[in-house]
C-alpha positions in Angstrom: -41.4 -25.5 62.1 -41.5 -22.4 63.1 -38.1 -21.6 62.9 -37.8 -22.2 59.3 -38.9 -18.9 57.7 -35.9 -17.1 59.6 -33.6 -19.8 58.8 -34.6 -19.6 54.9 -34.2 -15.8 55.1 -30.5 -16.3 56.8 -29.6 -18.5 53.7 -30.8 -16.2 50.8 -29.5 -13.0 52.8 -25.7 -15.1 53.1 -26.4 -16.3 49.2 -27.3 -12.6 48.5 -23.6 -11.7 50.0 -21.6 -14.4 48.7 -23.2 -13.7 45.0 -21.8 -9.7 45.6 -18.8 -10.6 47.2 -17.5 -12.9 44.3 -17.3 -10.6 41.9 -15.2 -8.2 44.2 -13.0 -11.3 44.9 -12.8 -12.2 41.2 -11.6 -8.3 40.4 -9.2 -8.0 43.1 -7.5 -11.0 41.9 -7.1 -9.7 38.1 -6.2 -6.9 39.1 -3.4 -8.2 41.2 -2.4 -10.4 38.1 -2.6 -6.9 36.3 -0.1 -5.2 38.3 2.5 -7.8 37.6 2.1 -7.3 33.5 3.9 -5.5 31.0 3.7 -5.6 27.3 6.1 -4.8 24.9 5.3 -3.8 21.7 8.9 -3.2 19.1 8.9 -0.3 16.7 11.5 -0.5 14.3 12.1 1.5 10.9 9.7 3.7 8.9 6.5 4.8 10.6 4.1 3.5 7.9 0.5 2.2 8.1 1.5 -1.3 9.0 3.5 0.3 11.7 0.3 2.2 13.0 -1.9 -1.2 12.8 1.1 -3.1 14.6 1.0 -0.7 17.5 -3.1 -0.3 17.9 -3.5 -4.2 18.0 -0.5 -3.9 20.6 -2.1 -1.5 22.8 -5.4 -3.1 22.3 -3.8 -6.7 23.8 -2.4 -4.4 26.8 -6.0 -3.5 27.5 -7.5 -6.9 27.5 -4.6 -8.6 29.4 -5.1 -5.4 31.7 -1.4 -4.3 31.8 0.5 -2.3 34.4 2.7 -0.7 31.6 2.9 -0.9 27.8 6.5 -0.1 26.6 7.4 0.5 23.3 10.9 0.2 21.7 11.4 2.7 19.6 14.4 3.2 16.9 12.8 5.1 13.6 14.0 7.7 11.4 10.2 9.2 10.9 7.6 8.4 8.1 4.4 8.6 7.1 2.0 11.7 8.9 -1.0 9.8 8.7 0.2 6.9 10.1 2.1 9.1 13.4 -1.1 10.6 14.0 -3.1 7.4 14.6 -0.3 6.0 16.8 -0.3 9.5 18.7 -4.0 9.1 19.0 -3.8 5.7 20.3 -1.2 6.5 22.7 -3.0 9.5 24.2 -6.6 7.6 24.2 -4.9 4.8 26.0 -6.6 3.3 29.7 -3.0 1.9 29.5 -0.1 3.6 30.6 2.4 3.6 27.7 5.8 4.1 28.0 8.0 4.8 25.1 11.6 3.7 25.3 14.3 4.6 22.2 16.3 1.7 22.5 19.0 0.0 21.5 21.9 2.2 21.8 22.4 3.9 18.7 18.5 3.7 17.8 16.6 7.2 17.2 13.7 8.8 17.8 13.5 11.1 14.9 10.8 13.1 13.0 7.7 11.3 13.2 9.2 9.5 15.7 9.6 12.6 18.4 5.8 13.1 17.8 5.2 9.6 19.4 7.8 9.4 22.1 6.5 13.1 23.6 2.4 11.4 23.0 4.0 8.8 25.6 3.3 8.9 29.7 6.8 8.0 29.9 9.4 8.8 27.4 13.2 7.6 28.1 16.3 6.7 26.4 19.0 4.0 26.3 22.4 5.6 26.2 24.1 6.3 22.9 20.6 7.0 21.3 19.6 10.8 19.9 15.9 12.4 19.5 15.1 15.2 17.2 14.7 16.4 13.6 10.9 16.7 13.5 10.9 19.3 10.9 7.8 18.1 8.3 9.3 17.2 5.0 6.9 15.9 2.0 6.6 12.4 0.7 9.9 12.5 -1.1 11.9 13.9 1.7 12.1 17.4 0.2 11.4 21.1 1.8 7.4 22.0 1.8 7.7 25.1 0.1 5.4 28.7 0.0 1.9 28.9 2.0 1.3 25.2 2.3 4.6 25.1 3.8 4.1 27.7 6.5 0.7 25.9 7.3 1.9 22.4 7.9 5.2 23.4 9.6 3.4 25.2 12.2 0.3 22.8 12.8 3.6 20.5 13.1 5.2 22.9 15.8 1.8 23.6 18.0 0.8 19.7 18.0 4.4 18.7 19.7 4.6 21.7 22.1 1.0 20.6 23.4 2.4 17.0 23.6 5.0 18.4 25.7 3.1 20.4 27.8 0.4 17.8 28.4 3.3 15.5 29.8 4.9 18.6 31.0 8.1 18.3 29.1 10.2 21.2 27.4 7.7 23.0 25.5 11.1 25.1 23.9 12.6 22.2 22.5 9.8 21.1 20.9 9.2 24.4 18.7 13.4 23.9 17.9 13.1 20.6 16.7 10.2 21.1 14.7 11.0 24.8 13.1 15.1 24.1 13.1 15.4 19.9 13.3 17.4 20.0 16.8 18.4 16.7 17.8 19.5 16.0 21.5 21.8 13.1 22.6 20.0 11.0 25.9 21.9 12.6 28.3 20.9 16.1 26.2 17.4 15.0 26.3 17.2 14.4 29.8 19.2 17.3 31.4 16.8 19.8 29.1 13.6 17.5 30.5 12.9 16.5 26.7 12.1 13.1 27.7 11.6 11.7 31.5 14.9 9.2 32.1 17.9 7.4 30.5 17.6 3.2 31.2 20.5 1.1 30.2 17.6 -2.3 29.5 14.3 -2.5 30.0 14.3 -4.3 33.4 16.5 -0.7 34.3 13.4 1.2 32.9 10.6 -0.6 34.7 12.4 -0.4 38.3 13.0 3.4 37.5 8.9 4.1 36.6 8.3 1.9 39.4 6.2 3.6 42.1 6.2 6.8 39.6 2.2 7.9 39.2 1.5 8.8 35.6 -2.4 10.2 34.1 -4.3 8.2 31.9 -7.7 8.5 30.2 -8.7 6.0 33.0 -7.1 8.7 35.8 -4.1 8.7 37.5 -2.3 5.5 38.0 0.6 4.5 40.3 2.9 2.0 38.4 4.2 -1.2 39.7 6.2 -2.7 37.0 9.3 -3.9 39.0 8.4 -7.2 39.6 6.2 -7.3 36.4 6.1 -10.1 33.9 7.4 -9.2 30.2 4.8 -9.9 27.3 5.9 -9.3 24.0 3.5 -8.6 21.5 5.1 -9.8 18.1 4.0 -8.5 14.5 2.0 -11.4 12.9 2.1 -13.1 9.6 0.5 -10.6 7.9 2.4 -7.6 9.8 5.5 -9.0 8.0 3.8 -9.7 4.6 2.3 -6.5 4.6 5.6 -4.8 5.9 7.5 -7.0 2.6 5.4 -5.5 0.4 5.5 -2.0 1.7 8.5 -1.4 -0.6 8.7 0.9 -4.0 11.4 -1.6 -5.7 8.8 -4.2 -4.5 5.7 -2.6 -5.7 7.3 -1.4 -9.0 8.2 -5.3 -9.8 4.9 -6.8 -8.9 3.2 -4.2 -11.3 5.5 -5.0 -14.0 5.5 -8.6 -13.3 1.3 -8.3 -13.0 1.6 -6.8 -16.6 3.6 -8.9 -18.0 1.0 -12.3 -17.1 -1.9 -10.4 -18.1 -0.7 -9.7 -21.6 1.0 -13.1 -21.6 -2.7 -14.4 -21.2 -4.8 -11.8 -23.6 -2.0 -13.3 -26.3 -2.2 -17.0 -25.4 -6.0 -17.7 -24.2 -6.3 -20.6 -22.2 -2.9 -20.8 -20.4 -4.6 -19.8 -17.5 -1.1 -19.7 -14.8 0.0 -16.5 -16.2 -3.1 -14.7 -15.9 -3.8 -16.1 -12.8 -0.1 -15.4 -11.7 -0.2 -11.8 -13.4 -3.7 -10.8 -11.3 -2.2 -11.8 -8.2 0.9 -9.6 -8.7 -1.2 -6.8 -9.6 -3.3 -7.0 -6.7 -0.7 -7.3 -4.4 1.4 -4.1 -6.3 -1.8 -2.0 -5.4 -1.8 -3.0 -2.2 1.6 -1.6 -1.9 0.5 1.9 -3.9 -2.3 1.9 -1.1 0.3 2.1 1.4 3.1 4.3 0.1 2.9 7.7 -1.4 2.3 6.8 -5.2 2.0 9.2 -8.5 -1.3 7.7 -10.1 0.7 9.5 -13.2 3.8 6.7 -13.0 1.1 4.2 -13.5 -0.6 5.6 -16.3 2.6 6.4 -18.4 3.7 2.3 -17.6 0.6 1.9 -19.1 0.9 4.1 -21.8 4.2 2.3 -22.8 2.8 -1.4 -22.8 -0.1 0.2 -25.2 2.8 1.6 -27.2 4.8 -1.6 -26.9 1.5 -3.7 -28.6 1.0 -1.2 -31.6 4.1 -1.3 -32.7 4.1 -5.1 -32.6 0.8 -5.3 -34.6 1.5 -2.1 -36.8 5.0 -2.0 -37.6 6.6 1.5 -37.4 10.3 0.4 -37.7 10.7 1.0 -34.0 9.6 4.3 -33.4 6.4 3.3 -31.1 8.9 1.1 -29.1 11.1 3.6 -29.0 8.4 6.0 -28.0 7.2 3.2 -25.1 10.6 3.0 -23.5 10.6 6.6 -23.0 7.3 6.6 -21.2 8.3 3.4 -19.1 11.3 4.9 -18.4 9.6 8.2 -17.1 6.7 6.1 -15.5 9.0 4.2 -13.3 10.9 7.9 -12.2 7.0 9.1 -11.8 6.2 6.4 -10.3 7.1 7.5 -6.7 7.5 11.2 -5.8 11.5 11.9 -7.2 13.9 12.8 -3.9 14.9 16.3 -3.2 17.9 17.6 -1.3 16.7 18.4 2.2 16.2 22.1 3.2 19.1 23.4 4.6 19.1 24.6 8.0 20.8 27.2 9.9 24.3 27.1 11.0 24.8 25.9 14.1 21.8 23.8 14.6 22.5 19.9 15.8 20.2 18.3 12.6 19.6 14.9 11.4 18.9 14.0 7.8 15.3 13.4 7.2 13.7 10.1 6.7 15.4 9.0 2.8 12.7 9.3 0.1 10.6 6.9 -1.0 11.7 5.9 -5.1 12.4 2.8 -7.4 16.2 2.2 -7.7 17.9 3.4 -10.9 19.2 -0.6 -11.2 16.0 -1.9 -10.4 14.2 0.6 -13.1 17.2 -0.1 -16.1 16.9 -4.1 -15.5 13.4 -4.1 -15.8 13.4 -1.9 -18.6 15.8 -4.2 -20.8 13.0 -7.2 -19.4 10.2 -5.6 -20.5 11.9 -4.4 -24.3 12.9 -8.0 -24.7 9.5 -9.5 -24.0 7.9 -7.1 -26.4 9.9 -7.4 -28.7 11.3 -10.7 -29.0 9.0 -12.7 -26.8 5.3 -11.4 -27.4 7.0 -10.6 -30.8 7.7 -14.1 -31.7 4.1 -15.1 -30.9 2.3 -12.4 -33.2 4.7 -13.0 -36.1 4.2 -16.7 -35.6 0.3 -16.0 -35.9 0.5 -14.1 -38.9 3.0 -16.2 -40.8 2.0 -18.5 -43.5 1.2 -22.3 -42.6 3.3 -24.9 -43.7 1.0 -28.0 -43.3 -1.7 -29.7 -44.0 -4.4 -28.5 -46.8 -4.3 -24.7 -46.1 -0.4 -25.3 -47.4 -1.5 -26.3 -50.6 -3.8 -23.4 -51.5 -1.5 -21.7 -54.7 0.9 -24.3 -54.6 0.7 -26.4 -58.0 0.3 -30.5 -58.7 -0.6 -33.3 -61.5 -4.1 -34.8 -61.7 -4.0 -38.2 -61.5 -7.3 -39.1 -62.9 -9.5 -37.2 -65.1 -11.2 -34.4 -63.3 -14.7 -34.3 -64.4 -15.6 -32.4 -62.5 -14.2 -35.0 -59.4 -10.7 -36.7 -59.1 -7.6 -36.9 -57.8 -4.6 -35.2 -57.8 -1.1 -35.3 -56.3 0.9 -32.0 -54.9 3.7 -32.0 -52.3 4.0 -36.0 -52.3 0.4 -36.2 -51.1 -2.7 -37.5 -53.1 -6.5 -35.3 -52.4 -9.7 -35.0 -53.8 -9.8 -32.8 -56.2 -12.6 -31.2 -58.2 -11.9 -28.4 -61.1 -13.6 -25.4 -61.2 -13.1 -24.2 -64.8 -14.0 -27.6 -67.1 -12.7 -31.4 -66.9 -9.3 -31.7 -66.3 -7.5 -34.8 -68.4 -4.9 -37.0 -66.2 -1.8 -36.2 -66.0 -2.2 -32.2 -66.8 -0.7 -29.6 -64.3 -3.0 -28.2 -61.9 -3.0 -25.2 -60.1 -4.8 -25.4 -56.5 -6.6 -22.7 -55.6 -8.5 -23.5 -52.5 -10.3 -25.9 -50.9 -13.8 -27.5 -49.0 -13.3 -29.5 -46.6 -10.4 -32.4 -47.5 -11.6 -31.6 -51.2 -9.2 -29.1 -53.3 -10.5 -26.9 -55.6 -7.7 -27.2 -58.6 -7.8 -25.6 -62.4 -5.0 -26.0 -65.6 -1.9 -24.7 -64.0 -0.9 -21.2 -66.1 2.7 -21.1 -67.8 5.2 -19.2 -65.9 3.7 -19.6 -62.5 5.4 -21.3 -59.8 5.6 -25.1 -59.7 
C-alpha cells in the first residue's frame, strides 16, 4: 500500500514523457517525408492574372505538403506587371525554396519573365533556351514615352538589380536587360552568373541543387531533392476556363454575341433562351475585360453603334444612322483593346528579343462580326419591327375600311357579309336596307361598326 503513491507518480511522470515525446516523433517523421518532395508547378505563355493565381495556389500546396523544393517550368514571352509582381512577391515570401527552371529547350524567359526567374532561390536553364528583354513596354507592346517613361523604366531597372543582388547574381546584366533588352543564351547566362546552372531535365536539376544551401523567409535551408518524389501541381478546371477566356478575339465575341441575345430578348419578350444566353455571354466578356488591358471607350462606341443600329430601324433615315453605327462598331472593336505599336528601337549591337505581341481583336475577327452584326440589324431585327408595324391580314382588325353587302336590314343591328365571311353588323349613320354596300369602319368586339359604302371608294 505504501508503495503505490511512488508507483502512480512513475506512471504520470512516463505519461508526461510519452505525451512530449510523440509530437517530436510525429515531426521528425514529416519532415523526413518532407525532404523527399518536390512540386512542380508549369508556367507557360503570357504572364496574366490567371498565371499569378495558378502559381500562388502552387506555392501554397508546396507549403502544406511541406516540400523540399518547388520548381517552376518556365517558357514566357513576358505579360502583364501586376500579375509579375504578385508572383515575385510570392516567390520571395516563400518558407519554400523555389527553384525556377526555363525549360524545354527553346522556351524563354523573357520580360516579365526575367523578373521571376532572378525573384527565384534557384534560377537555371535547359540548353537551347535564352533569358532577357525585360525592357517595360505598355499594354499594347509599344515604347513608354516622356516622364512616365523614365519613371517606370527605372523603377523596372532598380527592382531586378535588387533581385540579383539579393540572390547574388549579376547585378550589370540586369540594368542591360532592362534599359537595352539584352538577352543571353543558357550557356551566356551561366558563364556571366545571370542565373545559377544549365540542367538538361529536371531529375538533372534536382541532383545538381542537391546538397546546395539556399535562404528562405524560414532561414537557410540545405536541399535534398535527389531522391525526391515529383508532384505536379496541374492548373484546374477553372485555371483553364479562365485562361480560354483570357483572349481579346474571345472577349470581343462574347460581348457581341451578349448583345446580340439581349436585344433579341427586349424585341421578342418572353423567349427567354436568348436573354438568358445573351447575359451569360456578357458576364463572361467582362470577366475577360477584368483580366486584360481593355479601353472602357471600345465598349462604349459598340454601344453607341447598337443604339445607332435601333434608331435607324425604328426612324428610317435611308441608311445614314446605320451607316453612322458601322463606323462606330468598327472603331469600337479597334478601341476596343489598346492598338499595337512598333516596338522601340534599340541600339545597334544589342542581342534583343521582340517584346511580348500586343494584346488586339483580329482585323478577320472584327470584319466578320461586323457583316454579322449589319445583317442582324438590318435584315433580322429588321424583319421583326417591320412585321410589327405592318398591317394585319386576318381576322376582324382586317376588315376595318375594307367594304361588304348587308344581308339583312341594319336597323340599327344585322348582318353583313365582307371577304366571304358573315358578322354582326350595326350601322352607325341610320338603317341600312339589305342588300346595300357597306362600308366598315370599325368594330366592338365580333360586332362591326358598317355605314352606306361612298361611290368611288375601294370595294
Amino acid at each position: 500500500m505504501k508503495c503505490r503513491p511512488p508507483l502512480i507518480a512513475l506512471l504520470l511522470a512516463a505519461l508526461s514523457l510519452l505525451s512530449t515525446c510523440l509530437p517530436l516523433l510525429a515531426d521528425s517523421a514529416a519532415a523526413f517525408t518532407q525532404n523527399r518532395v518536390v512540386t512542380v508547378l508549369t508556367l507557360s505563355g503570357p504572364i496574366d492574372p490567371i498565371s499569378a493565381r495558378y502559381v500562388q495556389r502552387g506555392l501554397d500546396r508546396a507549403r502544406q505538403e511541406g516540400a523540399q523544393l518547388a520548381v517552376i517550368e518556365l517558357d514566357t514571352p513576358g505579360g502583364l506587371g501586376v500579375s509579375m509582381d504578385q508572383i515575385v512577391d510570392r516567390i520571395l515570401s516563400s518558407p519554400v525554396p523555389v527553384a525556377v527552371y526555363v525549360w524545354p529547350p527553346g522556351a524563354r524567359a523573357a520580360s516579365a519573365g526575367v523578373f521571376i526567374a532572378m525573384a527565384a532561390h534557384v534560377a537555371a536553364m535547359a540548353p537551347g533556351t535564352h533569358i532577357g528583354a525585360a525592357h517595360p513596354v505598355d499594354a499594347g507592346g509599344g515604347d513608354i514615352s516622356g516622364v512616365m517613361g523614365e519613371k517606370v523604366l527605372n523603377d523596372a531597372t532598380a527592382k531586378l538589380k535588387a533581385l540579383a543582388e539579393l540572390r547574388g547574381r549579376d547585378k550589370a546584366w540586369a540594368d542591360q536587360a532592362v534599359r537595352r533588352s539584352v538577352s543571353l543564351t543558357e550557356t551566356q547566362a551561366v558563364t556571366q552568373r545571370v542565373v545559377d546552372l544549365s540542367a538538361r531535365d529536371l531529375g538533372d536539376l534536382l541532383s545538381a541543387v542537391d546538397g546546395r544551401t539556399v535562404t528562405t523567409q524560414a532561414g537557410p535551408l540545405v536541399l535534398h531533392s535527389a531522391a525526391a518524389e515529383v508532384r505536379r501541381f496541374n492548373r484546374n478546371i477553372i485555371d483553364w476556363f479562365l485562361g480560354f477566356l483570357v483572349n481579346p478575339d474571345i472577349a470581343y465575341i462574347l460581348l457581341v454575341l451578349g448583345i446580340f441575345g439581349v436585344i433579341f430578348e427586349i424585341s421578342s419578350p418572353g423567349a427567354i433562351a436568348p436573354g438568358v444566353a445573351g447575359a451569360i455571354a456578357l458576364l463572361m466578356a467582362f470577366i475577360s475585360f477584368g483580366n486584360l488591358p481593355t479601353n472602357i471607350g471600345g465598349i462604349v462606341f459598340i454601344l453607341l453603334s447598337v443604339v445607332l443600329f435601333i434608331v435607324d430601324l425604328k426612324t428610317p433615315t435611308h441608311g445614314f444612322l446605320t451607316a453612322g453605327g458601322v463606323v462606330a462598331f468598327v472603331l469600337g472593336s479597334f478601341l476596343l483593346f489598346p492598338p499595337g505599336r512598333a516596338p522601340a528601337r534599340m541600339p545597334a549591337g544589342a542581342t534583343t528579343m521582340p517584346p511580348m505581341a500586343a494584346v488586339h481583336v483580329s482585323v478577320v475577327t472584327i470584319v466578320v462580326m461586323t457583316v454579322l452584326v449589319v445583317a442582324f440589324f438590318v435584315f433580322v431585327l429588321g424583319k421583326g419591327i417591320l412585321a410589327q408595324s405592318r398591317r394585319i391580314s386576318f381576322g376582324a382588325e382586317a376588315l376595318v375600311g375594307s367594304r361588304g353587302v348587308a344581308v339583312t336590314d341594319i336597323a340599327p343591328e344585322g348582318m353583313v357579309q365582307s371577304s366571304g365571311e358573315r358578322w354582326s353588323a350595326r350601322s352607325d349613320e341610320g338603317p341600312i336596307r339589305a342588300g346595300e354596300r357597306v362600308e366598315i369602319v370599325g368594330r366592338e368586339g365580333l360586332c362591326l361598326l358598317v355605314r352606306r359604302a361612298r361611290e368611288g371608294g375601294i370595294s
